[in-house]
N, C-alpha and C positions, 0 to 999 in steps of 0.2 A: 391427667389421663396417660397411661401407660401403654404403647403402641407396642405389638408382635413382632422381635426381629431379631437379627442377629447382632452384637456389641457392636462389629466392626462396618452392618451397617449403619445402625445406631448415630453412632460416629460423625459418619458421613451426613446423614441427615441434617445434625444440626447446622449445617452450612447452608441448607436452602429451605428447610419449614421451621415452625416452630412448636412446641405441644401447646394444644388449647383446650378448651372447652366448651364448643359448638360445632354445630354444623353450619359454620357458616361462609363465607363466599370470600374468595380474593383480597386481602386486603385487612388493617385494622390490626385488632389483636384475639380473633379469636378466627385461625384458618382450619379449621378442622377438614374439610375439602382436600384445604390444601394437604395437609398435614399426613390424612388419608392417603392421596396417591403418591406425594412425594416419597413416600416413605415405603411404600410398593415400591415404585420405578428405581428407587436408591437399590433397594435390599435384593430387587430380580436382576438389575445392572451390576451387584457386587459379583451376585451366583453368577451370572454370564458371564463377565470378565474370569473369572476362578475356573470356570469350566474351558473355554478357549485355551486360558493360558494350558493348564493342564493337559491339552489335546495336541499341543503344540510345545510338548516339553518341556515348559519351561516356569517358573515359580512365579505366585500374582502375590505380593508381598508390598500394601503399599505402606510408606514411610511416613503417612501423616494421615491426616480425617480431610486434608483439602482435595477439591473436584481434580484439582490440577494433579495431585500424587496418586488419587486414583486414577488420572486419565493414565497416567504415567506406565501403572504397573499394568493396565488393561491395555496396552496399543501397541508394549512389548518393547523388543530390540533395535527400536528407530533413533536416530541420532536428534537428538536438539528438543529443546524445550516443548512443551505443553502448553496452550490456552484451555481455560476452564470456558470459555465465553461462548462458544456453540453450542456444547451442554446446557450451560446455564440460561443459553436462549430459547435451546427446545420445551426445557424444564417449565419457562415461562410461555411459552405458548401452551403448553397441555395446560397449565394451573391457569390460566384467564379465559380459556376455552369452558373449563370447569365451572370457573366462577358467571361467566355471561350466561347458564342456563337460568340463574336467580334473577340475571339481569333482561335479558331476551322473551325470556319464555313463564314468567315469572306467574304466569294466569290457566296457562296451559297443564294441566292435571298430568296428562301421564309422562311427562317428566323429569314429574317429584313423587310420580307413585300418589298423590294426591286421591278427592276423590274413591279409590276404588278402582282405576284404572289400571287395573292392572296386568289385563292383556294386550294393551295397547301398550303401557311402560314396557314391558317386556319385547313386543316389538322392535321399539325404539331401542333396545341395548343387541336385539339380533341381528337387524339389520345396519346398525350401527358395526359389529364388530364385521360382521359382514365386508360393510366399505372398508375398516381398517385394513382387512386382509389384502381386499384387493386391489386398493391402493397402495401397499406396498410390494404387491407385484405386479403393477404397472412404473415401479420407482416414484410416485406421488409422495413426498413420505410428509411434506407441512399438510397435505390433506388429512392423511392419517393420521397427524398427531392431532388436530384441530377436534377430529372423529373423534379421539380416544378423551380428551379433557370431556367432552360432553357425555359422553358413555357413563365415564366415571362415574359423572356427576346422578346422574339418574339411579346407576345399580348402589350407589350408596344412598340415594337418599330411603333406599329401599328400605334396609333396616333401621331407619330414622322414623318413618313413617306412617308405615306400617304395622302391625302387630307381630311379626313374626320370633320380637325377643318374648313377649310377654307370652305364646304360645309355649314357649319353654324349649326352643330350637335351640341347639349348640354352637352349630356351622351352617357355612353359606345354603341358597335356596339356588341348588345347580339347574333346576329351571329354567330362574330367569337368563340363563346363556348357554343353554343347550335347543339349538333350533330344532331337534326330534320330541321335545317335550313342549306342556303346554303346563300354565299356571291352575293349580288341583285346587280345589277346595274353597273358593271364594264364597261369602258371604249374600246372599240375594238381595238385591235391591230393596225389599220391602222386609227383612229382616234387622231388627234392632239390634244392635253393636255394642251402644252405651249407655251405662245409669248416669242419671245427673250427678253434676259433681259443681256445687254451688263456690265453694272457693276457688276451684279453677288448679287445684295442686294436690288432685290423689294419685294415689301412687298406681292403681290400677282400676280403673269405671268401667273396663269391658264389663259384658254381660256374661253370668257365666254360661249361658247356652255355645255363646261362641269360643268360649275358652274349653267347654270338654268336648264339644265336636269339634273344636281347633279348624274354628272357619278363617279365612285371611279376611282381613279389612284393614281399610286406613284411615286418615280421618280426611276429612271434606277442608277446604280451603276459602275462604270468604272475603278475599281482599276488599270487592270492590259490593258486594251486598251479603247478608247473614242468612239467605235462603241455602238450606239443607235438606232433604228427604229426612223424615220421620226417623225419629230413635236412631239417628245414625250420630257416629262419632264427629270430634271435629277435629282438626290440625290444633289449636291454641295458638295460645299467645295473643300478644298487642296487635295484632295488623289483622289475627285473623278473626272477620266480623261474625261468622257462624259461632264461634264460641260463648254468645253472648246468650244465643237460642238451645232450650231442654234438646236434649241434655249438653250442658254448659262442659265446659272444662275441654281439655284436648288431650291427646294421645300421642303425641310428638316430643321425642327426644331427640331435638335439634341442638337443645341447650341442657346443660348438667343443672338441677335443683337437689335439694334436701330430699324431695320426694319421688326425685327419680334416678338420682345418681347413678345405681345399680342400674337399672335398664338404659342410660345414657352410655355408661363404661360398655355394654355387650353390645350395645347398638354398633359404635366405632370399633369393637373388635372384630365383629363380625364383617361390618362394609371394608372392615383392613381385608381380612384375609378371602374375602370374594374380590377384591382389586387385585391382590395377585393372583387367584386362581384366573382369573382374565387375562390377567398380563402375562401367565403363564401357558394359557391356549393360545395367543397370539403368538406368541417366543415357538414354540410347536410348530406351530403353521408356517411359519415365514425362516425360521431357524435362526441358530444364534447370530452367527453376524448380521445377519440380515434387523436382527432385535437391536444390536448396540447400533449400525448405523438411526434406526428408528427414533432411540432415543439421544443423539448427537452425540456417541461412542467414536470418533471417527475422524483422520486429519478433515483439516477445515478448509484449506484450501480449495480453491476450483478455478482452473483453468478457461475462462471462458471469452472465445473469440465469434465475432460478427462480421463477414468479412464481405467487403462488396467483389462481385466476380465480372466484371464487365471487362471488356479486351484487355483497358489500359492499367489493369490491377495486378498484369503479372508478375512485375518485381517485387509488388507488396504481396502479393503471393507467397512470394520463393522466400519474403522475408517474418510474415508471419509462420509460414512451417519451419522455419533456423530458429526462431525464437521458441517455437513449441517444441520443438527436438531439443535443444538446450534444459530446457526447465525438467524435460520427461528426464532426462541421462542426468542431468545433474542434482535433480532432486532424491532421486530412487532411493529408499532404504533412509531417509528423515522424512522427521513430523512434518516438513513443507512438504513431501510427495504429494500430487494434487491426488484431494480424494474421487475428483468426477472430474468427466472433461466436457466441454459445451461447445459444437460449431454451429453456429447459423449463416451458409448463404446469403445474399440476398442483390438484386441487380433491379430489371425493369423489364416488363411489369412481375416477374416472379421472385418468393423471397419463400425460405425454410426449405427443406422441412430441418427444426430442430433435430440434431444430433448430441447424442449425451451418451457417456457411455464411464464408466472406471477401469476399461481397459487404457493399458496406454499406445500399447502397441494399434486399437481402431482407430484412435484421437490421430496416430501420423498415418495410419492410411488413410482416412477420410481427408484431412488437408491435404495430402499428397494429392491424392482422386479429385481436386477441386478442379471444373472445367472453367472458363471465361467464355463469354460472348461478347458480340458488336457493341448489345446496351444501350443503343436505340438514340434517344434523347438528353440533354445532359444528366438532369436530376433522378436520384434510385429509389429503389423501395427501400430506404436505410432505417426508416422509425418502427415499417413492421418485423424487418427481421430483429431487432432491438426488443422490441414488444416479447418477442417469443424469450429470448432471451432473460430478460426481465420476470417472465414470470416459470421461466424453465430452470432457473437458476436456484440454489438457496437463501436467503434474504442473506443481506451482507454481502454479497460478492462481488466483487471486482471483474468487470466488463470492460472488455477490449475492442470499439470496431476502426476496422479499417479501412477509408474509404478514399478517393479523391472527387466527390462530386457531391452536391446539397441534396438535401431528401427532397423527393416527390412530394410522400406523402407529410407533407410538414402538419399537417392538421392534425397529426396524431401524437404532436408534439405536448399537448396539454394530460391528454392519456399517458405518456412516460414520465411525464413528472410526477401524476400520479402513482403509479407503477414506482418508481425510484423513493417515492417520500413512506411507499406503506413495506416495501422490502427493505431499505436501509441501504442498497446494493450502489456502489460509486460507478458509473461510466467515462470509461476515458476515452478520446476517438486521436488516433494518427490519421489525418489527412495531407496527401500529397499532393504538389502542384502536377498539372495536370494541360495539355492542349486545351481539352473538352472544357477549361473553365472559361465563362464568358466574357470577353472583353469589356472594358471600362470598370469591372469590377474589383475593389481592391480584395485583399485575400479575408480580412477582416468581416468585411461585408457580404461574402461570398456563404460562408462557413458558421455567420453569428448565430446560427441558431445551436449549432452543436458545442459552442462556446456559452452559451446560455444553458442548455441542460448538462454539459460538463458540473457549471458553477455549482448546477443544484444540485450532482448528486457530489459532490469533493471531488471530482476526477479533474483532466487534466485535458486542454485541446491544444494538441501540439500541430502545429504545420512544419514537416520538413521535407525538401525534394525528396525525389526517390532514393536518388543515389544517396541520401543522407539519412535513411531510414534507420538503421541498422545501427545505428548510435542514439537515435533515441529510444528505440523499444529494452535499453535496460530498466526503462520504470516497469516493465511488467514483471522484469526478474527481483526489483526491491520488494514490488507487494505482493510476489508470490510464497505468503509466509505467515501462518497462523499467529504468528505474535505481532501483526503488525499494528502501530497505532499511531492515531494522529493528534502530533501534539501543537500546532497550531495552523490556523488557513483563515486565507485572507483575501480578499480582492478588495479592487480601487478601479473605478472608472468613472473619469478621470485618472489617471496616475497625479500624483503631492507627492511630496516631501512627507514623509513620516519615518516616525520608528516602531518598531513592532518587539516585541520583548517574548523570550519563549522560556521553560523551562525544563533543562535536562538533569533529571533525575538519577541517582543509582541503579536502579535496574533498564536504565535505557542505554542500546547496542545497535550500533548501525544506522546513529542519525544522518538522517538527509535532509537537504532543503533541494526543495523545486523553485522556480522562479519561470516564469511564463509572461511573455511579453516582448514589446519591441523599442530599441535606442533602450536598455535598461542599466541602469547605473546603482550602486549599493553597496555596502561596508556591513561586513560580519565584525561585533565584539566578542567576548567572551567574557565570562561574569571577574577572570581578571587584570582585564585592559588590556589583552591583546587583540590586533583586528587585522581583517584582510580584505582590498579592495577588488570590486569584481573586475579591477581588471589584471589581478595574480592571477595565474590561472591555476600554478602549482604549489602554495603559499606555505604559511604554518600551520594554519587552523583547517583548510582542505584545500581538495581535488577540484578544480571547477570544468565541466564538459558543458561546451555550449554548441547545438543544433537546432534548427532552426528558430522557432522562437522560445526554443526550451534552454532554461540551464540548471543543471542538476549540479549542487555541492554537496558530495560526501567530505564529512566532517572526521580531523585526524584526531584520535585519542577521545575526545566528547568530554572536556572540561565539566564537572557536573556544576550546577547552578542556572542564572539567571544572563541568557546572550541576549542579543540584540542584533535587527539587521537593521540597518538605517538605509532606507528608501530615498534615491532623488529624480525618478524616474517620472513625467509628468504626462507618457501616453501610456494606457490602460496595462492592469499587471496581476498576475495573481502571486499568492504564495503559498508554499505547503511545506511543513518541516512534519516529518514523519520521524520515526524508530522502530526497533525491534523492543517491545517488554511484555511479562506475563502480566502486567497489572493494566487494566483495560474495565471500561463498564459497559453495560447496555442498559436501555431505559425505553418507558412506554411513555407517554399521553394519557392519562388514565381520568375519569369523571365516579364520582361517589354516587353511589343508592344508595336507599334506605329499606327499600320494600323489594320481598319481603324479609331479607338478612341483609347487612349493611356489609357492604362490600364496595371493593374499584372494579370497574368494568376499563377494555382499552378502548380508545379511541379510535373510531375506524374513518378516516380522513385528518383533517387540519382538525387542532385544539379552537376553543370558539374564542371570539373576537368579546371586550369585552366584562371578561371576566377572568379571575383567577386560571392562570394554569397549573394543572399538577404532574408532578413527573413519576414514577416509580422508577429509582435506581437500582441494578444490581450490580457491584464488585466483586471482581476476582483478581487473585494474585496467586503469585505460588504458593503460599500458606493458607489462602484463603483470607475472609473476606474481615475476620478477626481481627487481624493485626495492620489493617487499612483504616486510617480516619480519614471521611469526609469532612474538609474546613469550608468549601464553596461551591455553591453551584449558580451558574448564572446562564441565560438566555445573550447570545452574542451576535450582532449584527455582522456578517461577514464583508459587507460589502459598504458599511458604514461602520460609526463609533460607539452607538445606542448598544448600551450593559443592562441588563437587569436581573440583578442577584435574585435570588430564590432563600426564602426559609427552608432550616434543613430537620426533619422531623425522624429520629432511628427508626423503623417498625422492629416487631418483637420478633420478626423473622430472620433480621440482617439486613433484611433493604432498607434504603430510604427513601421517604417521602419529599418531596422536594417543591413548592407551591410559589408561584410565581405571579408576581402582579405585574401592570405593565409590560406585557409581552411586546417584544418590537415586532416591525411589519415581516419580516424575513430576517431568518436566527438559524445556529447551530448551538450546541448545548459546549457549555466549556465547564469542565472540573477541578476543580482544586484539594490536592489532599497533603494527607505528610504518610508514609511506609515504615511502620513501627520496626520494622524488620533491622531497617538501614539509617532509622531516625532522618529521612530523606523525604523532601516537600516534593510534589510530581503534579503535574497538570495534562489533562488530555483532554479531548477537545473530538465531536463529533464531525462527521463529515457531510451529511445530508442537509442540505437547506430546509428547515419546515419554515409554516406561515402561522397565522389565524386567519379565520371566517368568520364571519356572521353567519355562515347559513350550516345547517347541517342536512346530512342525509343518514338515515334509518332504515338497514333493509337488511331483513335475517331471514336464512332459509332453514326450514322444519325437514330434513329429508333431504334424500338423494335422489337422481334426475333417473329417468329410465330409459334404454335405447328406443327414438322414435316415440317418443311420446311428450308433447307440450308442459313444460315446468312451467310454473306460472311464481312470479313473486312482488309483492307489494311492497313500493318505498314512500318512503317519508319525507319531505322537504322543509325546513321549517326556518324560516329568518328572522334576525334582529332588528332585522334593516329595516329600508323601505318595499313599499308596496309593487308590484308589478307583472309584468312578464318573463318567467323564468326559462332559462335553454335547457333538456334535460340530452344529455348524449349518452349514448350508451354502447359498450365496445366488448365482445369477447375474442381470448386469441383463440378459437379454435376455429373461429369464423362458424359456428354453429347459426342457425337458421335463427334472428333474432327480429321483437317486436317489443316496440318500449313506448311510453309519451311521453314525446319530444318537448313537451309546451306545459307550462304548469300558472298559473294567475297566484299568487299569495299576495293578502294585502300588507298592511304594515305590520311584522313581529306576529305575523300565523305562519300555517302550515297546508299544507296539499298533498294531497297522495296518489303517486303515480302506479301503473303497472309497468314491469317487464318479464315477458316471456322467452324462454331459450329450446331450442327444437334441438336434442343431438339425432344424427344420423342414424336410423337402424340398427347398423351395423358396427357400432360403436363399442369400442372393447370395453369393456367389466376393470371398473379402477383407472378410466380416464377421466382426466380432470381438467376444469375450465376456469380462468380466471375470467369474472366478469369484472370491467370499472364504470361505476355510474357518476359522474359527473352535473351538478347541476352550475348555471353561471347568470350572475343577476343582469337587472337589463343594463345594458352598456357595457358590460364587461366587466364592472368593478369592484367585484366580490365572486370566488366560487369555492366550490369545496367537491369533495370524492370520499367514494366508499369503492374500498377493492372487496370482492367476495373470492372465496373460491368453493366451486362445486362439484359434487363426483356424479361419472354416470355408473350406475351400479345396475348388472342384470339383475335380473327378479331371482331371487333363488330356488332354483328346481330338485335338488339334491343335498337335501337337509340332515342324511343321515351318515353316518361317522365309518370309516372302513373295520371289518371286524376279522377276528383272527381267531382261530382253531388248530388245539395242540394233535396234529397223530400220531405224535413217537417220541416220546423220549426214553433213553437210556442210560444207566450209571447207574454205580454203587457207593456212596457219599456218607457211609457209617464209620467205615474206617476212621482210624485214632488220627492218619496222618494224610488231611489234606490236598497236600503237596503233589502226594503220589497217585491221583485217580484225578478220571474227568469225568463229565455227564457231556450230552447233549442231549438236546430239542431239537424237533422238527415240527416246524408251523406251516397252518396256511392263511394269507390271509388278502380279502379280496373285499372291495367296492361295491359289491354285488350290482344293479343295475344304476348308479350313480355314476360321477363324472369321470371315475378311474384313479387306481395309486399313483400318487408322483412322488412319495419317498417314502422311506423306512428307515429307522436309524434305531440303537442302541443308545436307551435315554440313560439305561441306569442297569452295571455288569458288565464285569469285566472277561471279554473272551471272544473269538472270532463268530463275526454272522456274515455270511453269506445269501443270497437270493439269486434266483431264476425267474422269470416270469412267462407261463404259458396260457395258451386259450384254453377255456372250458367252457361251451356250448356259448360262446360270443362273449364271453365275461371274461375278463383278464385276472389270471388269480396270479398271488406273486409266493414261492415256499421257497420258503427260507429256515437254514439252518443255523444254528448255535453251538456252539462248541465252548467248555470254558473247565478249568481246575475246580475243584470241588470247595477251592477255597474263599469259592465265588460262587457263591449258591442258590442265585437267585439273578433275573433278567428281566427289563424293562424294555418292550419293544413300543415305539409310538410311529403309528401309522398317518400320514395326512396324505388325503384326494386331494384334486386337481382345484375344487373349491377352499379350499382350507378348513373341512373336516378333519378333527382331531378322533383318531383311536389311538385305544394303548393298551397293553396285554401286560399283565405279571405273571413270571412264572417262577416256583419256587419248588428246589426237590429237596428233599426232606433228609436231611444230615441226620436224623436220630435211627433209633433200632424200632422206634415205635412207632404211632401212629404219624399221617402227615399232618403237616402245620400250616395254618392259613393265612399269610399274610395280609393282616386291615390297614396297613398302610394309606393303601388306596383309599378312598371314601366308598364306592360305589358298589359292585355285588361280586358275591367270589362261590365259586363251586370246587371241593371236593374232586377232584378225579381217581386221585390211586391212593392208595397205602404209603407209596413212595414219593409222592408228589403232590405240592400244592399248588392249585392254579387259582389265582386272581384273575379273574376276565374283567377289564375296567376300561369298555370303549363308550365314549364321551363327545361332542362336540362342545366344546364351550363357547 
């Protein structure tokens, strides 16, 4: 199959889909889904990049087909290397979002167009793009991408499933994503579709009634029984049981045969280029930057601090705002400039409200603006403002709080672990001694709990006085830095005698070790027998800074190979040896289906207890994922010795599969590879603790939540284990009006199905989003597992129609031999009419000055706007978007010849004649 695009982003593609020959789901070797949107999102993210640069002077010329040379040439004149790794994470959230509608919703008609449903699928891609919009302008953007995988997945199975190739259509069905239209011409229920087709493989068994009235139908789906309505079509294939029933055979080009090759190849051309006419009303609506942040175009960093404000926190105050001034002045103008910035408050009993913002300049007023109070009681609200945080933040991030007192709310300690295992994000807490801490208590004891979710997420829990603060907050400045990675982490509690062996690679700059603990003792080697004992402080091999129970060793020159720190330390200790490299993975938890296309779905909680684990990896490096061999991958106990290597399986895509028996009780993921590049072996090593369960939880939501009106959603609980009384808890951060069962009975290795419902406020903006965690935990406590959701509240849409624009003047003489020497202008109007109102105007396409005004006309805001441009530019693309993210757009074009005007069909949509001297394309659209 041969995909629509351009060479260079061609190119690029092959780094993250593969070409196949199905429509099939996630996974395997046939990703057509995938293959599908990837291949949009590459090809609209090159045109963006190419357009930015070009706006901004300057040439987008990338040097290779890797994400990382594209990120390069696309994010411009910033100093310091590229990670591909937030791209290639967004990439992987849209493409499993895609693939879970086979897995999710797999019975459900109209979100495979199935059925006949087709004003309901339609729906669902309306109000879908809908939430996209506006969740990205409420900054929600993992909602919106979540939104956008599933959208996909529906507006392509359209020409899959459908008739609309066999009708003899050329291009997309602008229909199904224009909220002012509705779906024409459908077939009636009690109208026949199909002749029998006994082999199960003709090439076309419509009816001709409905091929020369050119009715729409699809075919029906029969997973689970072969009842069909009369003479109607059917989906086909093995799973689907109606196929069996007159009329036999199916109508679905999911999959390429002999006998449907040709309507398989249109099918996937047409679902390509209605993905980017999507991607391209989105891009519209939200505008170009706003489109590459969406699709993890964007430094990666994030700055994000949690800070307790009660009286005694003022030094920690004055020393989180020095540290956040540091990072803003000295990062400016490199790839570590944080791309957002995060503060959450938090004291007793009040914590938030989240602040998040990419300016830099509000990130040091609002620290600066931070007030203290009294704070009551010893213990804070520190695990809600954490919460907010956790799920305010981008997955992966690095969290900062700073506190000197124990949480209040410790019970919600079980919810941030959840929270920390499904974002991937590390928390590190500086706590300082403190009056307010309670006698008899050692500091240990005081604080174990934030030393516990430290463990799980990789962070770090340092205790140092006040007055010592300020030499330890340089770990925020090591990991404020898109290439940062972890190349091994460790705990012992107990502290032994051990050795630990790490390996520094070629492309690793800026190794550190952390060491975390107290009376700690230890000897650095280097792969060629030199060492240094922790008690050099300024040696050969490094720097050693030791504060309170922290000691950080930057390491001199980074001998590459195979070092060693040898441990003699026997009260409790952590470890972390970090770098700076472009070569870095991510990876899912993923579970196989069969039905009804065989695909990975991710895991949403712990992988199960039990059985096989499978991982999906994806690599990046500076060249891309090419010139990287995977030799190992293994499940590693951080807090014990228990290994268990994993089989390693290529997919046809670049990723690997990776399937693991024997999973230990608590693991991080450790890689082993070699760098074709540098002929260099490199290991990296995950930071988040996962577990297994025996139990699982199941809980998917169809739809968007409404302001003021009860969501209702059904979960699933199902164990391996034993029988009994199960806890079900259940938490959103928006503190939304919530109603859940608490209490579930499963016997031995069944299932139970619970409710919860979520009330938002009335007054709830349009593109706010709620992370829900549901939690189930067996009796005694000794098994539990989580499912994080996240949901949008989306207003109901009142103003469905697109802004439109009308020429009353244009001028110029554009016959002339010479170009150069003559202009035209236009004069437009263009207005909302009784809709939500203009919120911008830009120049998509034409080169020459526009200007606008915007005045009242009998209570309707109309906006005229002028155009000015040389004759050698002769033509002008104005795209209009309301306050809803209604897309118009207007072509105008005046006429360079002596003769009649010319009409530009560029556009798809309808064009009118105006003058002799002028051709106007009228082409306003929502999509």
């Amino acid at each position: 199959m041969m995909m629509k695009s351009s060479v260079s982003a061609v190119a690029l593609m092959a780094l993250v889909v593969s070409s196949a020959q199905a429509f099939l789901s996630v996974g395997g070797n046939g990703n057509t889904h995938v293959t599908i949107t990837g291949n949009a999102i590459m090809t609209k993210i090159y045109e963006v990049c190419k357009v930015v640069a070009e706006s901004e002077g300057r040439e987008f010329k990338p040097t290779g087909s890797s994400v990382e040379e594209l990120l390069r040439a696309c994010m411009g004149t910033a100093i310091g290397e590229v990670s591909g790794a937030k791209l290639l994470t967004v990439l992987n959230q849209i493409y499993m979002q895609n693939g879970l509608v086979d897995h999710d919703f797999m019975t459900i008609a109209p979100h495979h167009f199935n059925n006949e449903a087709f004003s309901e699928g339609r729906n669902l891609i309306i109000q879908g793009i809908a939430a996209i919009k506006a969740n990205v302008r409420a900054d929600n953007l993992q909602s919106a991408r979540e939104i956008l995988g599933r959208v996909c997945h529906t507006l392509q199975d359209f020409y899959s499933h459908s008739n609309w190739v066999e009708l003899g259509y050329k291009s997309p069905y602008a229909n199904l994503i224009r909220p002012d239209l509705t779906i024409e011409n459908t077939a009636d229920l009690k109208m026949p579709t199909c002749s029998d087709c006994a082999s199960g493989q003709c090439p076309n068994q419509l009816q001709p009634a409905i091929l020369n009235g050119k009715y729409l139908t699809s075919g029906y789906m029969g997973l689970f029984s072969s009842v069909k309505p009369q003479g109607k079509c059917s989906h086909g294939g093995d799973a689907d049981l109606s196929s069996t029933q007159n009329p036999r055979g199916g109508i679905s080009k999911d999959e390429s045969h002999s006998y449907n090759a040709d309507l398989h190849n249109t099918a996937v051309n047409l679902a390509a280029d209605a993905t980017l006419e999507l991607l391209e009303d989105v891009r519209i609506a939200i505008g170009d930057k706003e489109y590459l942040r969406l699709m993890g175009v964007a430094r990666s960093v994030v700055l994000a601090f949690v800070i307790d404000t009660t009286g005694s926190m003022v030094d920690d105050i004055v020393e989180a705002k020095r540290v956040a001034y540091n990072i803003i002045d000295s990062k400016k103008g490199t790839q570590d400039e944080p791309s957002e910035y995060i503060l959450v408050p938090f004291n007793d009993p009040e914590f938030g409200p989240l602040m998040r913002t990419r300016d830099p300049d509000v990130m040091k007023s609002e620290i600066s603006n931070l007030k203290t109070n009294d704070g009551g009681d010893l213990p804070e609200m520190c695990f809600s403002g954490l919460q907010l945080a956790l799920v305010g933040a981008p997955s992966s991030s690095h969290i900062y709080v700073f506190t000197d007192a124990p949480p209040k709310d410790v019970g919600l300690q079980k919810t941030i672990i959840s929270l920390i295992r499904s974002t991937k994000s590390t928390v590190s807490f500086f706590m300082t001694s403190t009056r307010r801490r309670k006698r008899g208590m050692t500091p240990r004891t005081d604080f174990q709990v934030y030393y516990d979710v430290a463990l799980a997420s990789g962070g770090q829990a340092i205790e140092v006085s006040k007055s010592s603060l300020s030499q330890a907050t340089d770990i925020i400045v090591d990991t404020s830095t898109s290439l940062l990675v972890t190349i091994l982490q460790c705990s012992r509690s107990p502290g032994h005698v051990e050795s630990f062996h790490f390996l520094l690679d070629e492309s690793v700059s800026k190794a550190t070790v952390y060491v975390t603990g107290n009376g700690l003792e230890y000897t650095l080697r280097t792969p060629s027998g030199s060492s240094q004992s922790s008690t050099v402080l300024n040696g050969m091999l490094g720097t050693i800074d030791k504060v309170g129970n922290l000691q950080r060793i930057q390491l001199n020159g980074t001998e590459k190979g195979l070092w060693h720190i040898d441990m003699m330390s026997t009260l409790p200790y952590t470890i972390r040896i970090t770098g700076q490299s472009t070569i870095m993975f991510i990876y899912d938890f993923v579970e196989e289906f069969k039905v009804p296309h065989p695909g990975y779905a991710v895991i949403n909680g712990h992988p199960p207890a039990g059985s096989p684990a499978k991982l999906l990896i994806t690599l990046t490096g500076e060249k891309g994922p090419e010139l990287l061999e995977v030799q190992e991958v293994s499940l590693v106990e951080v807090s014990g010795l228990a290994v268990s290597k994993g089989t390693i399986e290529k997919m046809s895509d670049g990723n690997v599969m990776v399937t693991v028996t024997g999973v230990p009780e608590e693991f991080v993921v450790l890689l082993k590879g070699k760098d074709m590049t540098s002929n260099s072996l490199f290991q990296r090593q995950t930071t988040t603790q996962m577990s297994h369960s025996k139990l699982t939880i199941k809980v998917t939501a169809d739809g968007s939540m409404l302001p003021g009106q009860e969501f209702q959603l059904n979960f699933t609980v199902t164990t391996k284990g034993t029988g009994g009384v199960y806890t079900i808890r259940a938490n959103n951060d928006k503190d939304f009006k919530m109603k859940h069962t608490s209490k579930l009975t499963l016997e031995s290795g069944g299932s139970a199905q619970g409710k919860v419902s979520l009330t938002p406020p009335v007054d709830t903006v349009s593109g706010t989003d709620v992370t829900l965690t549901l939690e189930a935990e067996a009796p005694g406590g000794t098994d539990s597992n989580f499912a994080v959701l996240r949901l949008s509240v989306v207003s109901k849409a009142t103003d469905l129609t697109p802004p439109e624009c009308k020429m009353f003047d244009m001028q110029g003489n554009c016959s002339s031999s010479s170009c150069s020497s003559s202009i035209w202008e236009l004069s437009v109007n263009i207005t909302d009419g009784q809709g939500s109102g203009i919120e911008s105007i830009t120049v998509q396409q034409g080169s020459g000055k526009f200007t606008q005004n915007h005045v009242e006309d009998g209570g309707v805001t109309m906006v005229m706007g002028h155009f000015e441009a040389s004759c050698c530019s002769p033509s002008v693309t104005l795209t209009s978007v309301d306050k809803v993210g209604n897309v118009g757009r207007c072509y105008f074009k005046i006429d360079t010849s002596a003769g009649s005007a010319l009409v530009s069909m560029s556009l798809p949509l309808w064009a009118c004649l105006l003058a002799s001297t002028l051709s106007l394309l009228c082409d306003t659209f929502s999509l």
